[in-house]
mmCIF file of the C-alpha atoms, coordinates in Angstrom:
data_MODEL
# 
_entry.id   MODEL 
# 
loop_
_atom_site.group_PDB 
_atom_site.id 
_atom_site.type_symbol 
_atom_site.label_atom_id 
_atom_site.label_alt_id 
_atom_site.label_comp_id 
_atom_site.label_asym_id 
_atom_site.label_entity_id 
_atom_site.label_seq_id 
_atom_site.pdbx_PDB_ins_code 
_atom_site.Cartn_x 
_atom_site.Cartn_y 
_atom_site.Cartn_z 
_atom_site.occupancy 
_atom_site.B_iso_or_equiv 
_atom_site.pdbx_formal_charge 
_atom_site.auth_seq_id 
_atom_site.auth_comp_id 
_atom_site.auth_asym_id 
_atom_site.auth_atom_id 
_atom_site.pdbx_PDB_model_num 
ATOM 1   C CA . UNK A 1 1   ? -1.522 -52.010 -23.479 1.00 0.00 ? 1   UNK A CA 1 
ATOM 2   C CA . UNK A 1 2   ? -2.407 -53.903 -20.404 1.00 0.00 ? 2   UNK A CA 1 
ATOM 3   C CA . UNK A 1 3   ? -5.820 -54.495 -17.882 1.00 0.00 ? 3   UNK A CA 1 
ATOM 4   C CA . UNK A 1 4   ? -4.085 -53.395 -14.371 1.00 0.00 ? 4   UNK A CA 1 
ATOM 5   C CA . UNK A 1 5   ? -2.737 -50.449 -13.215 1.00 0.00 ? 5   UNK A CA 1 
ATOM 6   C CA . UNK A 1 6   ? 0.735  -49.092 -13.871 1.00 0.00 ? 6   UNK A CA 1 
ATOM 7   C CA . UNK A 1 7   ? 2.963  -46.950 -11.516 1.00 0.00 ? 7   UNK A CA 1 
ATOM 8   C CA . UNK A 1 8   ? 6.065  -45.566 -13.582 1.00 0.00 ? 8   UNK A CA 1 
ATOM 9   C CA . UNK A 1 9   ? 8.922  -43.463 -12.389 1.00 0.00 ? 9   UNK A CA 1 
ATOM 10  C CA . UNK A 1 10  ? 11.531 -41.098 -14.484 1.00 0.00 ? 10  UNK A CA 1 
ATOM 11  C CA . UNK A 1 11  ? 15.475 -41.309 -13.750 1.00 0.00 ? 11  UNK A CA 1 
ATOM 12  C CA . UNK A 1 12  ? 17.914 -39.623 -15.556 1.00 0.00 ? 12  UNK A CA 1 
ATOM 13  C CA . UNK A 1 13  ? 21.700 -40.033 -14.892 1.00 0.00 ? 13  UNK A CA 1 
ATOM 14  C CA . UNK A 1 14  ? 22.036 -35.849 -14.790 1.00 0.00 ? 14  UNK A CA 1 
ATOM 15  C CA . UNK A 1 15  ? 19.406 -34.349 -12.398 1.00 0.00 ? 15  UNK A CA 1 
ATOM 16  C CA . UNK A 1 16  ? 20.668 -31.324 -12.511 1.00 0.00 ? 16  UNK A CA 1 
ATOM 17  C CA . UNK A 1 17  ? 20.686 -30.747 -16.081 1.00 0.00 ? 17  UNK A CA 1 
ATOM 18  C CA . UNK A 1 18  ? 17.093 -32.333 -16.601 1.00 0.00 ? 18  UNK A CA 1 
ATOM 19  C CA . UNK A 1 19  ? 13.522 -31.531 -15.111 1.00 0.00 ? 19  UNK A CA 1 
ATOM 20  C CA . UNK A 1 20  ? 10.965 -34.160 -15.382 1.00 0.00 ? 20  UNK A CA 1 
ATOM 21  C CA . UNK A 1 21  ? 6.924  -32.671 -14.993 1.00 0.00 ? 21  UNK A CA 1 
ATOM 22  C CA . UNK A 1 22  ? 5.457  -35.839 -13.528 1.00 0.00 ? 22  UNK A CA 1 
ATOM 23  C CA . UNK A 1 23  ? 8.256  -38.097 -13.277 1.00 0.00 ? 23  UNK A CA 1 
ATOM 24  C CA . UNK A 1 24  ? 6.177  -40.432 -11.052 1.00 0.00 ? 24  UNK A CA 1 
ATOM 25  C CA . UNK A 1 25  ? 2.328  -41.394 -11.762 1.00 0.00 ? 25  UNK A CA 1 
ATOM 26  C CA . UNK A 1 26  ? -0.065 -43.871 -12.690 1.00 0.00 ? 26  UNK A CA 1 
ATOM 27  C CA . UNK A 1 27  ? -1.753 -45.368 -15.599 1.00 0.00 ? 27  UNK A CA 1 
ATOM 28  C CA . UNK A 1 28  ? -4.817 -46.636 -15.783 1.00 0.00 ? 28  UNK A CA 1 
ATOM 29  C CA . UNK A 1 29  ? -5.943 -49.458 -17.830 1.00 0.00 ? 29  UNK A CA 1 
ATOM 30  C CA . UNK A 1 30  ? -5.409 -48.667 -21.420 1.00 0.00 ? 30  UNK A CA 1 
ATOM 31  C CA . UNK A 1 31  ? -4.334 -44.969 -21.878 1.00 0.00 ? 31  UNK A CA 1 
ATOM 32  C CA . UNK A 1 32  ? -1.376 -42.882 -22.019 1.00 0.00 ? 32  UNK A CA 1 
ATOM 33  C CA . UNK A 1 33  ? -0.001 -39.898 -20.757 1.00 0.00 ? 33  UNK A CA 1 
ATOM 34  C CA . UNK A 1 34  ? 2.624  -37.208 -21.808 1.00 0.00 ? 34  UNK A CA 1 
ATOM 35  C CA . UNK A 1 35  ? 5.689  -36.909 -19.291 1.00 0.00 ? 35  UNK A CA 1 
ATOM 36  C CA . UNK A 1 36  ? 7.551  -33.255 -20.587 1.00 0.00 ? 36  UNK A CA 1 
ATOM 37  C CA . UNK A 1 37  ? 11.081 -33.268 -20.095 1.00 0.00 ? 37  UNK A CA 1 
ATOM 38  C CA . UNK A 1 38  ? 12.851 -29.985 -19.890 1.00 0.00 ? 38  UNK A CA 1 
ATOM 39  C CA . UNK A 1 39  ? 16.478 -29.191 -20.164 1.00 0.00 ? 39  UNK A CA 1 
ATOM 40  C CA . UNK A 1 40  ? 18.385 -26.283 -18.382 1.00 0.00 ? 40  UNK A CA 1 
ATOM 41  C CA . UNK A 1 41  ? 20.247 -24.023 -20.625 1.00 0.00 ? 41  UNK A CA 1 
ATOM 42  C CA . UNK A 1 42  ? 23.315 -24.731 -21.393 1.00 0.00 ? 42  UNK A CA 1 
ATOM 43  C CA . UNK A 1 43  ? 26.383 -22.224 -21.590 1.00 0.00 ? 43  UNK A CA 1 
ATOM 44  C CA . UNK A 1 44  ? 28.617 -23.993 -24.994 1.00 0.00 ? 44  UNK A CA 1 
ATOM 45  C CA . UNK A 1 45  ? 27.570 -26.861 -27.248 1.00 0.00 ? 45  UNK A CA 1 
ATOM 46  C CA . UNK A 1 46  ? 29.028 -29.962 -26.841 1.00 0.00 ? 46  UNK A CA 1 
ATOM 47  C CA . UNK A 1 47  ? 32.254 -30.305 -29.305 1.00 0.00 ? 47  UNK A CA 1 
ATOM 48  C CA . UNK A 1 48  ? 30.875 -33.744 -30.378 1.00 0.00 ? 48  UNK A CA 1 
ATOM 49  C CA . UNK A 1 49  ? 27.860 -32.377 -30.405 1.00 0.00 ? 49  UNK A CA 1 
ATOM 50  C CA . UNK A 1 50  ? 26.726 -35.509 -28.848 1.00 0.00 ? 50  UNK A CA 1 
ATOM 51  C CA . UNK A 1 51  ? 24.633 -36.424 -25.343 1.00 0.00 ? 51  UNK A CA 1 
ATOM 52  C CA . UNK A 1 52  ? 25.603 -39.244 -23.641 1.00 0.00 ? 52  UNK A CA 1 
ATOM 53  C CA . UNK A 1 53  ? 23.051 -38.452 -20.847 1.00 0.00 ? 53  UNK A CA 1 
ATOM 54  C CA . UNK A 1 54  ? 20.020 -41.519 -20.698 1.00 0.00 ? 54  UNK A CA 1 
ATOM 55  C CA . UNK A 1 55  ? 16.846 -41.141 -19.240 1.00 0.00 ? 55  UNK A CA 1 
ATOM 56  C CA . UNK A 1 56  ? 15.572 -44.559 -17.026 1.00 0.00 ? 56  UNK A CA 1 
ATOM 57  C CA . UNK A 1 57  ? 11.565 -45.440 -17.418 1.00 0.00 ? 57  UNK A CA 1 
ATOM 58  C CA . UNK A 1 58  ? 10.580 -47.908 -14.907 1.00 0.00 ? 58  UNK A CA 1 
ATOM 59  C CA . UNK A 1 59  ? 7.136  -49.054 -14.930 1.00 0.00 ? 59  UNK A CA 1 
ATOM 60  C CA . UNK A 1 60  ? 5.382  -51.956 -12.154 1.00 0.00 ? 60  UNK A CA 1 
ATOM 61  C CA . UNK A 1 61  ? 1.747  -53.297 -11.579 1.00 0.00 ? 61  UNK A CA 1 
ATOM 62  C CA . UNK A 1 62  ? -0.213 -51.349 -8.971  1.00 0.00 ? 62  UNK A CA 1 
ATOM 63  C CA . UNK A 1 63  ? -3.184 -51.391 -7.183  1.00 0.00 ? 63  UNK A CA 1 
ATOM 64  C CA . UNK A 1 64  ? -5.822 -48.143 -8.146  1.00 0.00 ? 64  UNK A CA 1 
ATOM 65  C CA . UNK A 1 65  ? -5.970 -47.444 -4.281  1.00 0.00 ? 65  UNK A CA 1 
ATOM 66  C CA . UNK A 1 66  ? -2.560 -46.509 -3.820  1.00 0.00 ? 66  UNK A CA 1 
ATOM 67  C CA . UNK A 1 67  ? -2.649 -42.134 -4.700  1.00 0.00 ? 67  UNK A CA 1 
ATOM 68  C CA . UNK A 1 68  ? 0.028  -41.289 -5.916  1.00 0.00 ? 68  UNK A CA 1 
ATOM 69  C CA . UNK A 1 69  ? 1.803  -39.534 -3.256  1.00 0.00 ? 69  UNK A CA 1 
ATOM 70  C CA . UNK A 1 70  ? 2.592  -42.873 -1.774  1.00 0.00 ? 70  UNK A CA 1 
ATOM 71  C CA . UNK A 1 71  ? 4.348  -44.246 -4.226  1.00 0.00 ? 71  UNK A CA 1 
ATOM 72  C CA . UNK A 1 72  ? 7.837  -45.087 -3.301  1.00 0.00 ? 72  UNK A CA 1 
ATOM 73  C CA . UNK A 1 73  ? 11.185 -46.468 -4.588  1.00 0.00 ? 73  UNK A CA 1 
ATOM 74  C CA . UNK A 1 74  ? 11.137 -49.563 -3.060  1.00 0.00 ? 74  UNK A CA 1 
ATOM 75  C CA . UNK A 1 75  ? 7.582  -50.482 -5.440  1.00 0.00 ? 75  UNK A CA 1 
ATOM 76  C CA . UNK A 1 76  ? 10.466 -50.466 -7.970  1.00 0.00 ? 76  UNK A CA 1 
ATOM 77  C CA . UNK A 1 77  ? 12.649 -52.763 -6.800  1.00 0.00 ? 77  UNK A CA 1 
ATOM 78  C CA . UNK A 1 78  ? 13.188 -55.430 -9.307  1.00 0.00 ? 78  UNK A CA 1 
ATOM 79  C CA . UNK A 1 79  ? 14.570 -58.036 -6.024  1.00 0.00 ? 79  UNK A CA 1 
ATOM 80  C CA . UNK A 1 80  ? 10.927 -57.824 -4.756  1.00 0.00 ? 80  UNK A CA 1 
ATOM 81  C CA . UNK A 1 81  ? 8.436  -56.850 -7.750  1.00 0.00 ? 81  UNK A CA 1 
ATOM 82  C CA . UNK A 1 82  ? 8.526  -57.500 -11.167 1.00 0.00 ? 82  UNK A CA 1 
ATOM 83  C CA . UNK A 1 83  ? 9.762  -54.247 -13.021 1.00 0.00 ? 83  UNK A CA 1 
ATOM 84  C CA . UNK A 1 84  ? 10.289 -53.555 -16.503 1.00 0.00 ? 84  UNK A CA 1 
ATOM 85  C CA . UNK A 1 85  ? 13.027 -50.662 -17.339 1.00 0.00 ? 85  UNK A CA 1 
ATOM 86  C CA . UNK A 1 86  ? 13.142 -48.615 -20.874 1.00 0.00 ? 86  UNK A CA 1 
ATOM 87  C CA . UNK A 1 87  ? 16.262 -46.578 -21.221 1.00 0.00 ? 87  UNK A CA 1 
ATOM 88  C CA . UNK A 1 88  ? 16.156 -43.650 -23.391 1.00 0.00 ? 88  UNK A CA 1 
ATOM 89  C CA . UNK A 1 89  ? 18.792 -41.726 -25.094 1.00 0.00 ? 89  UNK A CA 1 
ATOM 90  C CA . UNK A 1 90  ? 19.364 -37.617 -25.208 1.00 0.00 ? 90  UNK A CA 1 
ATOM 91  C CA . UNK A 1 91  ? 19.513 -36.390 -28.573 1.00 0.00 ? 91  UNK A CA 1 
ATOM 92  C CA . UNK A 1 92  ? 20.594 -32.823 -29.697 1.00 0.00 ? 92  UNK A CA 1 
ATOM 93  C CA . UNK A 1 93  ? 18.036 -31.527 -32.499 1.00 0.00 ? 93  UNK A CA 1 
ATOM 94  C CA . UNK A 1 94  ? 19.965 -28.283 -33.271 1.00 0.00 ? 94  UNK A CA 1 
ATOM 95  C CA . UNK A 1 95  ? 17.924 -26.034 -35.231 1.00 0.00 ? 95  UNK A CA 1 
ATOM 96  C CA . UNK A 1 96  ? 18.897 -23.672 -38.717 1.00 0.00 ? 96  UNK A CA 1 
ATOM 97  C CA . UNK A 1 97  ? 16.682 -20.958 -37.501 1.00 0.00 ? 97  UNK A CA 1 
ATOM 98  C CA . UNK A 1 98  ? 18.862 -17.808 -36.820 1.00 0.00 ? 98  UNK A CA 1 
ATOM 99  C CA . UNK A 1 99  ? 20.856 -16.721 -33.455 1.00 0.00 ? 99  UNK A CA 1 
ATOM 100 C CA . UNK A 1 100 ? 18.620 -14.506 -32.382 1.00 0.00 ? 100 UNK A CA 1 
ATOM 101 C CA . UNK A 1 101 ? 15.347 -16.416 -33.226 1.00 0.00 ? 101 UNK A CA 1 
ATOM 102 C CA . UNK A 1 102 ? 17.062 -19.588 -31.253 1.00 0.00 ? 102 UNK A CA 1 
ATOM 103 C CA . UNK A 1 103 ? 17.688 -17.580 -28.421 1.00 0.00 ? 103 UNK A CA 1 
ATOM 104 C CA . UNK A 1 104 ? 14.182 -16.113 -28.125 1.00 0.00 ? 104 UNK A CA 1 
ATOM 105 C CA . UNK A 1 105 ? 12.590 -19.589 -28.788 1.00 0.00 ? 105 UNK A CA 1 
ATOM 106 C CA . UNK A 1 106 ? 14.736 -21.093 -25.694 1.00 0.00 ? 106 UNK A CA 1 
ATOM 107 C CA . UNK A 1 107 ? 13.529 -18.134 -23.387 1.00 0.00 ? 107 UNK A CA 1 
ATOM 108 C CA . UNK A 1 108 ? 10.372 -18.733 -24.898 1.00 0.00 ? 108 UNK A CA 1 
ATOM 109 C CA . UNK A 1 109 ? 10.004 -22.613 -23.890 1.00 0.00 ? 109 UNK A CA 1 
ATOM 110 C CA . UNK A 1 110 ? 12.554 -21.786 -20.259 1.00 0.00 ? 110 UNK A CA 1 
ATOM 111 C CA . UNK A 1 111 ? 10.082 -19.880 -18.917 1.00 0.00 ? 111 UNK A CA 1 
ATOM 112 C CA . UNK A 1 112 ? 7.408  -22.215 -17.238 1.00 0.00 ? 112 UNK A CA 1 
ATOM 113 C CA . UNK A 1 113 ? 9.071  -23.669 -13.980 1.00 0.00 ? 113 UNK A CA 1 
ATOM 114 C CA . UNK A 1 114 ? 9.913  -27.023 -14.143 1.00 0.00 ? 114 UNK A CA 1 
ATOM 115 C CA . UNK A 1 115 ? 9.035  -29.483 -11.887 1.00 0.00 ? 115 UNK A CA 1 
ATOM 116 C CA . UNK A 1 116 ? 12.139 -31.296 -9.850  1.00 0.00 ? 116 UNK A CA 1 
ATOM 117 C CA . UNK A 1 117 ? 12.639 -34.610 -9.834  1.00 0.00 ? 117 UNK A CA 1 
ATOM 118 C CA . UNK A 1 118 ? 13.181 -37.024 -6.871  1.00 0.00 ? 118 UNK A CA 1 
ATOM 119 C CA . UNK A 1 119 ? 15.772 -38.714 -7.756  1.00 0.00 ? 119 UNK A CA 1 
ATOM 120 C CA . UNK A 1 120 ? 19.182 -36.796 -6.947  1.00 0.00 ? 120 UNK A CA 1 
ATOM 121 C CA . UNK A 1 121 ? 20.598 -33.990 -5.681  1.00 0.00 ? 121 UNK A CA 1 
ATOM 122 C CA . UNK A 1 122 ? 18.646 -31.168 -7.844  1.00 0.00 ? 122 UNK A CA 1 
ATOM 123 C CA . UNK A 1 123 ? 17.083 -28.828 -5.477  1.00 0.00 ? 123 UNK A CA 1 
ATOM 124 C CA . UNK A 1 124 ? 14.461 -27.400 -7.017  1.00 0.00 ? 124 UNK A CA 1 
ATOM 125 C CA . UNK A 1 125 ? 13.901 -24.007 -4.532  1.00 0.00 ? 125 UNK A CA 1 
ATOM 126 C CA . UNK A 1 126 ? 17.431 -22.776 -5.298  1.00 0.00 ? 126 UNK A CA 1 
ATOM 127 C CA . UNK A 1 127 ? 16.973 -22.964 -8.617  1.00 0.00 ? 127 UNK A CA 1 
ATOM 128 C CA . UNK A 1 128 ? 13.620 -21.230 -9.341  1.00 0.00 ? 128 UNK A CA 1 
ATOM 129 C CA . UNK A 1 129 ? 15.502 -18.332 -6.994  1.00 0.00 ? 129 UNK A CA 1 
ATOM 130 C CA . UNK A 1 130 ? 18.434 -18.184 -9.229  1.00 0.00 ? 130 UNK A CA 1 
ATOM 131 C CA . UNK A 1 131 ? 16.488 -17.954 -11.961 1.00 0.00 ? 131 UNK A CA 1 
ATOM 132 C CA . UNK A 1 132 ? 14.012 -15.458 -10.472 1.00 0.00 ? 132 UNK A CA 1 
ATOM 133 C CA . UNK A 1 133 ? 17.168 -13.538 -9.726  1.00 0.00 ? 133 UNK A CA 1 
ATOM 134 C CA . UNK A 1 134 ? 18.769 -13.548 -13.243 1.00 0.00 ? 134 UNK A CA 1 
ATOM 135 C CA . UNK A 1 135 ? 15.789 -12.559 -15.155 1.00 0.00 ? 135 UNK A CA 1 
ATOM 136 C CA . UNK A 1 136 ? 14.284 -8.857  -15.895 1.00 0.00 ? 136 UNK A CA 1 
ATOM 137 C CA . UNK A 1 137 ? 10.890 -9.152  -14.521 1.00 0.00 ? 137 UNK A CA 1 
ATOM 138 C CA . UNK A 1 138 ? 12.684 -10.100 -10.803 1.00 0.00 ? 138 UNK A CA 1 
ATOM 139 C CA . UNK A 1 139 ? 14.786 -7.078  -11.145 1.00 0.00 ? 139 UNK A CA 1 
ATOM 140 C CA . UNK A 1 140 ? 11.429 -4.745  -11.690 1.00 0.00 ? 140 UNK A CA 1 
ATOM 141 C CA . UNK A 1 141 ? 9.879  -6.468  -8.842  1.00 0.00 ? 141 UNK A CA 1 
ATOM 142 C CA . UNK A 1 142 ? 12.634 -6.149  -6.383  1.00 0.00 ? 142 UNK A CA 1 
ATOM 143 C CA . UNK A 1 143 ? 12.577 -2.676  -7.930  1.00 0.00 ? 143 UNK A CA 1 
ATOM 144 C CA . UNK A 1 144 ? 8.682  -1.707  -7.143  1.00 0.00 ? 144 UNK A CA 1 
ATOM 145 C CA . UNK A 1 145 ? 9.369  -3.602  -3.585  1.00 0.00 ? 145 UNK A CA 1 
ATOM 146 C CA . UNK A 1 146 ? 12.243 -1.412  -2.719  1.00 0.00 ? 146 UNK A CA 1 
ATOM 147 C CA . UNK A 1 147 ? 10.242 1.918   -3.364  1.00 0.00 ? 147 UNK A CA 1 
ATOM 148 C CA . UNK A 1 148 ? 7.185  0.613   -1.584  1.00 0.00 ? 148 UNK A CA 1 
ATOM 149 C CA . UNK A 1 149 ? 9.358  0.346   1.409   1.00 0.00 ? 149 UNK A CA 1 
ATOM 150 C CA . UNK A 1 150 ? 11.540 3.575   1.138   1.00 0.00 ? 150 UNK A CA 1 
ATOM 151 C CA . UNK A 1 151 ? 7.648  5.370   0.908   1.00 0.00 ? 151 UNK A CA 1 
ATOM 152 C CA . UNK A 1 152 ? 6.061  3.879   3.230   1.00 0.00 ? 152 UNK A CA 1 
ATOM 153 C CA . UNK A 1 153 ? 8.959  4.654   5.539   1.00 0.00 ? 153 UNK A CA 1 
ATOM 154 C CA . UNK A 1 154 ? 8.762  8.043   4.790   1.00 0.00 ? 154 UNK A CA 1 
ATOM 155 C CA . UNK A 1 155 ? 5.174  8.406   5.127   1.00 0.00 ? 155 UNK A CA 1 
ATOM 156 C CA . UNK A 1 156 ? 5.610  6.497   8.997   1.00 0.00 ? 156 UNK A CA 1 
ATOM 157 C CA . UNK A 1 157 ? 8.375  9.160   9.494   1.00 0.00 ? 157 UNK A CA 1 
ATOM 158 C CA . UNK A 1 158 ? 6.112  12.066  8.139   1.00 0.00 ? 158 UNK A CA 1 
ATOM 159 C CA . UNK A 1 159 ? 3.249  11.024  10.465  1.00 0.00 ? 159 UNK A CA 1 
ATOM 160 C CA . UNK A 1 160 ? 5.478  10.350  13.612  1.00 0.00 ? 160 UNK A CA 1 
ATOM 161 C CA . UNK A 1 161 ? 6.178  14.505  12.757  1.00 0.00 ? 161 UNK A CA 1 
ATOM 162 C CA . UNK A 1 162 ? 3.754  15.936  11.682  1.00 0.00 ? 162 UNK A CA 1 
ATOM 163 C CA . UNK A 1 163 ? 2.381  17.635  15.365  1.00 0.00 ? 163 UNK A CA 1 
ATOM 164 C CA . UNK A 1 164 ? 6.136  18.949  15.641  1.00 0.00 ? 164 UNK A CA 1 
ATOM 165 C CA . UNK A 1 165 ? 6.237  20.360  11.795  1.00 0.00 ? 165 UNK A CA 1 
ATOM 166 C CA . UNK A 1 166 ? 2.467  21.975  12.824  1.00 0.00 ? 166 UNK A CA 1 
ATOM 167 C CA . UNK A 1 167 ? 3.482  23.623  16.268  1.00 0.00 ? 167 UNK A CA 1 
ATOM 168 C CA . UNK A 1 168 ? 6.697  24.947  14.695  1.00 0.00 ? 168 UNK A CA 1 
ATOM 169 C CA . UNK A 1 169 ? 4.603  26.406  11.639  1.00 0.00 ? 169 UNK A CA 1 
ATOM 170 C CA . UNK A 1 170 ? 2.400  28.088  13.981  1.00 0.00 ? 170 UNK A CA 1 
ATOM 171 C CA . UNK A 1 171 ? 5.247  28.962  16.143  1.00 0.00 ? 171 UNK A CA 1 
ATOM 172 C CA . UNK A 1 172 ? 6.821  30.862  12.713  1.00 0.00 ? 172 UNK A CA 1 
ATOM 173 C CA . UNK A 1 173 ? 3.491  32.603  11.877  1.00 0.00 ? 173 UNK A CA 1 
ATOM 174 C CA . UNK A 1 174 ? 2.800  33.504  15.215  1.00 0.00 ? 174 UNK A CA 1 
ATOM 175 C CA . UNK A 1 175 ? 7.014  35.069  15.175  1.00 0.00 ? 175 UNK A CA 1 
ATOM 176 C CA . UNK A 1 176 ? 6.113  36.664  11.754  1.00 0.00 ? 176 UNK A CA 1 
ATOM 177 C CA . UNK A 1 177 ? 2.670  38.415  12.849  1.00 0.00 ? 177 UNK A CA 1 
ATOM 178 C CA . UNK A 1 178 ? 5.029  40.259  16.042  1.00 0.00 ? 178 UNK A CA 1 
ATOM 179 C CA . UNK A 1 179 ? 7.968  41.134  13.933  1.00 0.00 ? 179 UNK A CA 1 
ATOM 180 C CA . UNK A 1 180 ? 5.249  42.951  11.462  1.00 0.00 ? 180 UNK A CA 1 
ATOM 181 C CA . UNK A 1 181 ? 3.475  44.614  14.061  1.00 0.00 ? 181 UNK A CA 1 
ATOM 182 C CA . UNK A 1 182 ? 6.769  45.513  15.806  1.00 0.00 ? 182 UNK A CA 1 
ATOM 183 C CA . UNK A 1 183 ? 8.307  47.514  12.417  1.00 0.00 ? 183 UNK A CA 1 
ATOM 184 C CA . UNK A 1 184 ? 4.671  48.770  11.445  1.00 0.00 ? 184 UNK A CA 1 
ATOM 185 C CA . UNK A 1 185 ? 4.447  50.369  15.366  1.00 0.00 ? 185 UNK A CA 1 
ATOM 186 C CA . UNK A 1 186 ? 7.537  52.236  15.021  1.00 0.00 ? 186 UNK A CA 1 
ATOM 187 C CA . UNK A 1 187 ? 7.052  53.555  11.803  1.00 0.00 ? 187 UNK A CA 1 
ATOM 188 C CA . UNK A 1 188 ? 4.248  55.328  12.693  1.00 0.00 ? 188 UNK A CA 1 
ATOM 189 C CA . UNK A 1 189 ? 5.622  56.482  15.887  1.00 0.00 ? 189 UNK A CA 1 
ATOM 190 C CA . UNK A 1 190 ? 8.708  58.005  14.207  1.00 0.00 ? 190 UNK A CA 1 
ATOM 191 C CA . UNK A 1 191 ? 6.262  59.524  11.929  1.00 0.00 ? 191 UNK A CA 1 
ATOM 192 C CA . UNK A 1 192 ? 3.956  60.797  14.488  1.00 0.00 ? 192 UNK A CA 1 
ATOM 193 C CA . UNK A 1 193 ? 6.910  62.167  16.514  1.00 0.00 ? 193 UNK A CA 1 
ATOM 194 C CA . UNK A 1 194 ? 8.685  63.662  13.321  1.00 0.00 ? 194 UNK A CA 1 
ATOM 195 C CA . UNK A 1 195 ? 4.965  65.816  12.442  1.00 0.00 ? 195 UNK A CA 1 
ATOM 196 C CA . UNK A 1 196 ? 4.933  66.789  16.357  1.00 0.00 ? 196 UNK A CA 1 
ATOM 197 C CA . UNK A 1 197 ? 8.205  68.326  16.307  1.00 0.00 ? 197 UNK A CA 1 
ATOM 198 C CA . UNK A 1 198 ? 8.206  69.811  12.897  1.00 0.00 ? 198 UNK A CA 1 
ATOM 199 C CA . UNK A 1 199 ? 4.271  71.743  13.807  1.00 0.00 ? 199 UNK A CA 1 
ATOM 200 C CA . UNK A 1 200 ? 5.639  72.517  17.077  1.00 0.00 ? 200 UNK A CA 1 
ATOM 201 C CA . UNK A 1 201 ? 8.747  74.284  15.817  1.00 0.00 ? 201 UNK A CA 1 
ATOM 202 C CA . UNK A 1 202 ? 6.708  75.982  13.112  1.00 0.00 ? 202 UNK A CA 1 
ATOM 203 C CA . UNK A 1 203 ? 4.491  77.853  15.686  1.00 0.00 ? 203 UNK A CA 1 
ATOM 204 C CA . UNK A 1 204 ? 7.309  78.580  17.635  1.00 0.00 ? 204 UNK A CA 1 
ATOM 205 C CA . UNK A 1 205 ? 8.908  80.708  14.856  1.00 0.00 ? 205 UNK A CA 1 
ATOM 206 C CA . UNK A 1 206 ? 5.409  81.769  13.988  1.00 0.00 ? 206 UNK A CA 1 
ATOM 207 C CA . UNK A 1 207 ? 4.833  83.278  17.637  1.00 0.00 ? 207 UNK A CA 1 
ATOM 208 C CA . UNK A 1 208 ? 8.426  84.746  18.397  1.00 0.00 ? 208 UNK A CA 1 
ATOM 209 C CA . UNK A 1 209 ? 8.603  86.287  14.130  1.00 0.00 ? 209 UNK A CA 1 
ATOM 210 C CA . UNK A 1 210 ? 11.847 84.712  14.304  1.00 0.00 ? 210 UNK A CA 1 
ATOM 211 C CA . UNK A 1 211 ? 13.325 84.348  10.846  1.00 0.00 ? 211 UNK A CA 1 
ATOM 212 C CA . UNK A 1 212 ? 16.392 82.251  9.945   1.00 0.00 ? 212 UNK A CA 1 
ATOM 213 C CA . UNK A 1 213 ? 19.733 84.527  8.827   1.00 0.00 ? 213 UNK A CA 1 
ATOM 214 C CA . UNK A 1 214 ? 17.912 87.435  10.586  1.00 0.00 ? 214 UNK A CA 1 
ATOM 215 C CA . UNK A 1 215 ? 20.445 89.504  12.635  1.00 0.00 ? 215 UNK A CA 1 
ATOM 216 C CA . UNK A 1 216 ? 19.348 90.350  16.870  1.00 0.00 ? 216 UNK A CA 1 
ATOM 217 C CA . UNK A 1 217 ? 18.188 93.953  17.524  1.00 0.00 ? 217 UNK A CA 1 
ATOM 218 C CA . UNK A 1 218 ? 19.895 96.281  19.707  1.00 0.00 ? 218 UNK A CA 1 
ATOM 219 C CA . UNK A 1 219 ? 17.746 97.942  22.379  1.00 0.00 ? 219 UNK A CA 1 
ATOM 220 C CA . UNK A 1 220 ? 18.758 102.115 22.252  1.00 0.00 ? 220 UNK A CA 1 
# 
């Protein structure tokens, strides 16, 4: 509720358990804006059941000219500019929905990638990778990926051979056309020879009269 421009800035005192969407921007003149806060999942539930994590808003005058990019920490130092801080405590709202339905839901609202925030160590590209690497839909993609590959290596191997797999084809035919010709050749030549001898020795007994089992005759 004020006339001048207001820069604001997000801090939490866990970074790496919190991801602030916009946790630096600026307000113009008499409106509002929603700043989503996300929280990594957890492994076990506090025994307390308690947070004692705090989230830091600190909000200074501005001038509309500055974007946003440039905004920097030192706008918000209270030594040089006049700063007004709202600290915010973490609740746990633990719901009575079943196991299984409060598991789905938390995939359900995980799933959108949060944006890191600026202040401390949370490093933002490691952790979209792990989680890229723990869910299913990375393990079908790395899937489809690897068999892309694997084929498309064969198919470069296949390509790089295929003159050699079409001369040795040829090579084969050519191999099995003389082999058929050879055993067809010397059929027929046996045959032709076996006829030959057999009418040859048939007029030869025809001519002479000789008989088989037929004894010699004795000139007188």
């Amino acid at each position: 509720m004020t006339e001048n421009y207001i820069f604001f800035k997000v801090k939490t005192t866990d970074p790496n358990k919190y991801c602030v969407q916009q946790n630096i921007g600026i307000l113009s003149p008499q409106s509002t804006c929603d700043v989503i806060v996300r929280m990594k999942a957890q492994e076990e539930i506090p025994q307390d059941r308690q947070s004692r994590d705090k989230f830091l808003i600190q909000c200074t005058a501005g001038s509309p000219a500055v974007p946003v990019k440039n905004i920097t920490s030192e706008m918000f130092n209270k030594e040089v500019h006049f700063v007004e801080e709202f600290e915010l405590g973490v609740v746990f709202d633990f719901p009575s929905q079943p196991q299984s339905s409060a598991s789905e839901s938390s995939e359900i609202h995980s799933s959108p990638e949060p944006a890191p925030l600026q202040e401390g160590p949370l490093n933002y590209i490691s952790q979209v990778i792990q989680e890229l690497i723990g869910s299913n839909r990375a393990s079908s993609v790395i899937t489809g990926i690897a068999g892309s590959l694997i084929g498309l290596i064969l198919w470069q191997l296949f390509m790089k051979m295929l003159p050699q797999i079409w001369s040795l084809s040829i090579v084969i035919g050519m191999l099995a056309v003389k082999m058929t010709q050879y055993l067809v050749s010397n059929s027929v030549e046996e045959w032709i020879v076996k006829t030959l001898a057999d009418l040859i020795k048939h007029f030869i007994d025809t001519v002479f009269g000789r008989r088989p089992n037929s004894p010699p005759t004795r000139a007188s």
